[in-house]
BALOBA-1460 file (C-alpha; in Angstrom, 3 decimals):
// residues 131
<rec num="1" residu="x" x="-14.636" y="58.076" z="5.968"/>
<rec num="2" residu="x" x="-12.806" y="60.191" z="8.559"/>
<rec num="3" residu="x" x="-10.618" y="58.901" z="11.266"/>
<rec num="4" residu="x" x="-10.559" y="60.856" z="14.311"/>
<rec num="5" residu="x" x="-6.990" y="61.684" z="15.893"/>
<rec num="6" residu="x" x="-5.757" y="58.981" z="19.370"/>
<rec num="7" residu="x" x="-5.823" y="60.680" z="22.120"/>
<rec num="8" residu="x" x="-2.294" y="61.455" z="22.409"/>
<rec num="9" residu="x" x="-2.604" y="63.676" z="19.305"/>
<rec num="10" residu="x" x="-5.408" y="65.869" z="20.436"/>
<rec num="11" residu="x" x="-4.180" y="68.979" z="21.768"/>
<rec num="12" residu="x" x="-5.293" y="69.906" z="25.429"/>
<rec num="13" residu="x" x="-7.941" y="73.225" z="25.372"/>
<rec num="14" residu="x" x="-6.550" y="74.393" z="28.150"/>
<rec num="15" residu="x" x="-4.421" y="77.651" z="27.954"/>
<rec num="16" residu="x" x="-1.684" y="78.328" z="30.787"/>
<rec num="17" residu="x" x="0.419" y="75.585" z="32.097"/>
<rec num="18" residu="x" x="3.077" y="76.278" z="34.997"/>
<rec num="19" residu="x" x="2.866" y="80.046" z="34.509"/>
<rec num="20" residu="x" x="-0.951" y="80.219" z="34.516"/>
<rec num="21" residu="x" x="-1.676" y="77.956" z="37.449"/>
<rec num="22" residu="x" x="1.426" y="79.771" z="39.331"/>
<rec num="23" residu="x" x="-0.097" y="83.147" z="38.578"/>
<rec num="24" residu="x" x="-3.877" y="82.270" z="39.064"/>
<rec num="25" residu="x" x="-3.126" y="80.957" z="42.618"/>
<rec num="26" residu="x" x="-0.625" y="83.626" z="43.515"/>
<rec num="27" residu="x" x="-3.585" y="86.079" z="42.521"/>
<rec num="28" residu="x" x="-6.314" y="84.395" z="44.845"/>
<rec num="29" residu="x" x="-4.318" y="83.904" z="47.737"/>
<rec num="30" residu="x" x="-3.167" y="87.684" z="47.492"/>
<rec num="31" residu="x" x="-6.624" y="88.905" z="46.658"/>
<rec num="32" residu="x" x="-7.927" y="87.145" z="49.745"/>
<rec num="33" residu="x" x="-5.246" y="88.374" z="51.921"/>
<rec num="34" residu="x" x="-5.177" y="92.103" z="50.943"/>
<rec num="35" residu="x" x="-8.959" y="92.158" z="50.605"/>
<rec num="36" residu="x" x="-10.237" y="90.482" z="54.058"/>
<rec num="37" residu="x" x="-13.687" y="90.330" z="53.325"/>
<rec num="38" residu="x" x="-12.673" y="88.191" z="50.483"/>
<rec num="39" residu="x" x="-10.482" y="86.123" z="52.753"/>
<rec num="40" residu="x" x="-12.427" y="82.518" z="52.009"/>
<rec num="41" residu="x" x="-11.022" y="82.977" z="48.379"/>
<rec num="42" residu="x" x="-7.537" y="82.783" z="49.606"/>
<rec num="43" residu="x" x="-8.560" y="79.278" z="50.656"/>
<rec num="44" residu="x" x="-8.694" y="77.584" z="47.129"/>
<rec num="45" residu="x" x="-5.921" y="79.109" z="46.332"/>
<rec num="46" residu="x" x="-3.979" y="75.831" z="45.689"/>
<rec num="47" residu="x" x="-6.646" y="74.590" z="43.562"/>
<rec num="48" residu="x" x="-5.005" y="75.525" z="40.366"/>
<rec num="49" residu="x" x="-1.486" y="73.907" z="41.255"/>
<rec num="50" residu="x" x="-3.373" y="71.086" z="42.219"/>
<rec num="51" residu="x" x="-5.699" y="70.076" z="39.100"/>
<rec num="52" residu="x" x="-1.772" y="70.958" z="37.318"/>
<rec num="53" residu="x" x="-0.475" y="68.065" z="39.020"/>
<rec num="54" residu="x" x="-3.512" y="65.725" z="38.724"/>
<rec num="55" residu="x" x="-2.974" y="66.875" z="34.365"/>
<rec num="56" residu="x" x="0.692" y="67.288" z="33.925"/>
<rec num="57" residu="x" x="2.740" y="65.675" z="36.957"/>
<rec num="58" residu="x" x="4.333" y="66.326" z="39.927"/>
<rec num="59" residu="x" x="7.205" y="68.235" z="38.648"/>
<rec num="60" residu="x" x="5.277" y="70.838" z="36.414"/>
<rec num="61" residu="x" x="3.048" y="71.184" z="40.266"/>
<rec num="62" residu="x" x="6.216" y="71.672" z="42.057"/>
<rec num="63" residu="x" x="7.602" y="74.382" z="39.645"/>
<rec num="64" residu="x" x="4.176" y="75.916" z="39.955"/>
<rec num="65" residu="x" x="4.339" y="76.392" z="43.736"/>
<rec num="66" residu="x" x="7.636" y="77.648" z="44.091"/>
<rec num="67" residu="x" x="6.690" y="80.124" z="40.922"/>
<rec num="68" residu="x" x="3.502" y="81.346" z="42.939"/>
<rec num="69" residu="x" x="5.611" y="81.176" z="46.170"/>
<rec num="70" residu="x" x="7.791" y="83.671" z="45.097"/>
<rec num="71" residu="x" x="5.145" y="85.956" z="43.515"/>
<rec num="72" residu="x" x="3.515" y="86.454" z="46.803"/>
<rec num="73" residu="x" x="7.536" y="86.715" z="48.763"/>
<rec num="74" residu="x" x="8.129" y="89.711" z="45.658"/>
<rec num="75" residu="x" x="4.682" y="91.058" z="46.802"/>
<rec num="76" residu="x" x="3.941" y="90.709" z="50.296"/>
<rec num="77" residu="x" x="6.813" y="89.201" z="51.938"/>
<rec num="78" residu="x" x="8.411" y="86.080" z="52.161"/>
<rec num="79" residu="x" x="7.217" y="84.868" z="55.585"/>
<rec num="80" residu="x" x="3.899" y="85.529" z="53.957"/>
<rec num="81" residu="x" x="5.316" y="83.150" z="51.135"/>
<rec num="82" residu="x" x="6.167" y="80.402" z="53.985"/>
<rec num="83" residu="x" x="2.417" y="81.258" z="55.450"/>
<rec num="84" residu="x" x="1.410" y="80.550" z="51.822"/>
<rec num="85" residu="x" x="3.476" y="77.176" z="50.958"/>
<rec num="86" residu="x" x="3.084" y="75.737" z="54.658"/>
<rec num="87" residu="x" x="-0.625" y="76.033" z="55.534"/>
<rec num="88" residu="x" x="-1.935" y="75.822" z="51.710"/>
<rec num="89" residu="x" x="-0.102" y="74.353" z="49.154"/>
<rec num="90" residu="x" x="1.009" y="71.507" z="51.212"/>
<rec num="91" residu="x" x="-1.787" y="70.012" z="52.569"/>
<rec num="92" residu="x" x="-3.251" y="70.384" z="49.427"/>
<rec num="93" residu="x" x="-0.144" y="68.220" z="47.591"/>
<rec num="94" residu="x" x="-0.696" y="65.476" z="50.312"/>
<rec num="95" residu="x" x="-4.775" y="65.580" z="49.547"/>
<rec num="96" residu="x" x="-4.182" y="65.283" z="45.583"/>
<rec num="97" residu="x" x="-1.306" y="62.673" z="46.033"/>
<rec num="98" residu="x" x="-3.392" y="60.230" z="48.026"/>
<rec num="99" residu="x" x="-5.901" y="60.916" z="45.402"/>
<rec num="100" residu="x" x="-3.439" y="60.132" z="42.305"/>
<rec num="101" residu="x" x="-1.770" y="57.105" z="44.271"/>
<rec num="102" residu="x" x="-5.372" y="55.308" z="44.778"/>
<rec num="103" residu="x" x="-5.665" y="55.914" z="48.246"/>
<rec num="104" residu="x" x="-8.287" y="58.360" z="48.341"/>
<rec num="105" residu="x" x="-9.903" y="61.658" z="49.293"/>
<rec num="106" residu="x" x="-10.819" y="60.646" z="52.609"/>
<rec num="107" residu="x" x="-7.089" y="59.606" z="53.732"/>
<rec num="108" residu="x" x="-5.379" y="62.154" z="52.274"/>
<rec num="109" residu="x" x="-7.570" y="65.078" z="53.502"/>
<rec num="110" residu="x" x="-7.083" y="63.125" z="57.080"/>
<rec num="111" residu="x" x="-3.075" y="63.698" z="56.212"/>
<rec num="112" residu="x" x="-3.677" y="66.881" z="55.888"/>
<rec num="113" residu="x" x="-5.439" y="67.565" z="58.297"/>
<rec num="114" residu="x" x="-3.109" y="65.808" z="61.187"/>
<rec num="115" residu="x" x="-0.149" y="67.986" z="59.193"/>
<rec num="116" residu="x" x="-2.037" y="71.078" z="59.534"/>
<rec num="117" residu="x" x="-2.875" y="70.322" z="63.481"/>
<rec num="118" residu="x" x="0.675" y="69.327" z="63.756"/>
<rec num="119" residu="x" x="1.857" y="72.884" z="62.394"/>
<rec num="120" residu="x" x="-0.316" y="74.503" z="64.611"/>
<rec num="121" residu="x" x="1.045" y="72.557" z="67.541"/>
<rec num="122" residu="x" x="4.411" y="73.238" z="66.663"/>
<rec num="123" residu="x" x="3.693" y="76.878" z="66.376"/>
<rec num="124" residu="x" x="1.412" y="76.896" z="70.133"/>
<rec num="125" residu="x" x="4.505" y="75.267" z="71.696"/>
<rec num="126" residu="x" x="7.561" y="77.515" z="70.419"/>
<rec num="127" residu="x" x="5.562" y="80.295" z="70.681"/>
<rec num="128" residu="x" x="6.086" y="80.642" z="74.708"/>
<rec num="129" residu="x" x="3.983" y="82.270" z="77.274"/>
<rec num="130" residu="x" x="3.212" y="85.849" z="77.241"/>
<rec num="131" residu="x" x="3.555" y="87.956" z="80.597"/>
């Protein structure tokens, strides 16, 4: 008769972790900036960081994002870095949190969405009025 292992004593298939999702979304937000007809792949950029917080937790996410942040700063620059934590990977933390607190999809992508407008407000109003 064989017994099959609980589930807390099967190993995960996955391969990566912190370093992989930080390096897998550095990659496709840097391929979509520095390639522009690729430029929609830049926009799932924060998937990977965000299924690593739906498996492992917010603090192996958060490591993850300032990891990736700071591959694109080294590469690019870091106000492309801000660009790259501000408009992607935080919107996407307040989707997936709704989504792992039991609120759902629909509410967080709506606090994303009123974050995002409210960045883009921000930006309109400080930006002054060109002559």
């Amino acid at each position: 008769m064989a017994t099959s292992a609980r589930t807390s004593e099967r190993l995960e298939p996955r391969p990566g972790g912190v370093l992989g999702a930080a390096l897998l979304a550095a990659c496709l937000f840097l391929l979509g900036f520095l390639v522009p007809i690729l430029m929609f792949v830049s926009m799932v950029a924060s998937f990977p960081i965000v299924a690593l917080r739906v498996r492992r937790g917010l603090g192996s996410a958060v490591m993850a994002a300032a990891l990736a942040a700071s591959i694109v700063a080294w590469a690019l620059a870091p106000s492309v870095a801000l660009k790259f934590v501000v408009l992607l990977l935080v919107p996407g933390f307040l989707m997936v949190e709704a989504v792992v607190r039991g609120r759902g999809l629909r509410r967080g992508a709506l606090w994303a969405f009123l974050l995002v407008a409210a960045e883009i407000a921000l930006v309109l109003l400080s930006s002054g009025a060109q002559t």
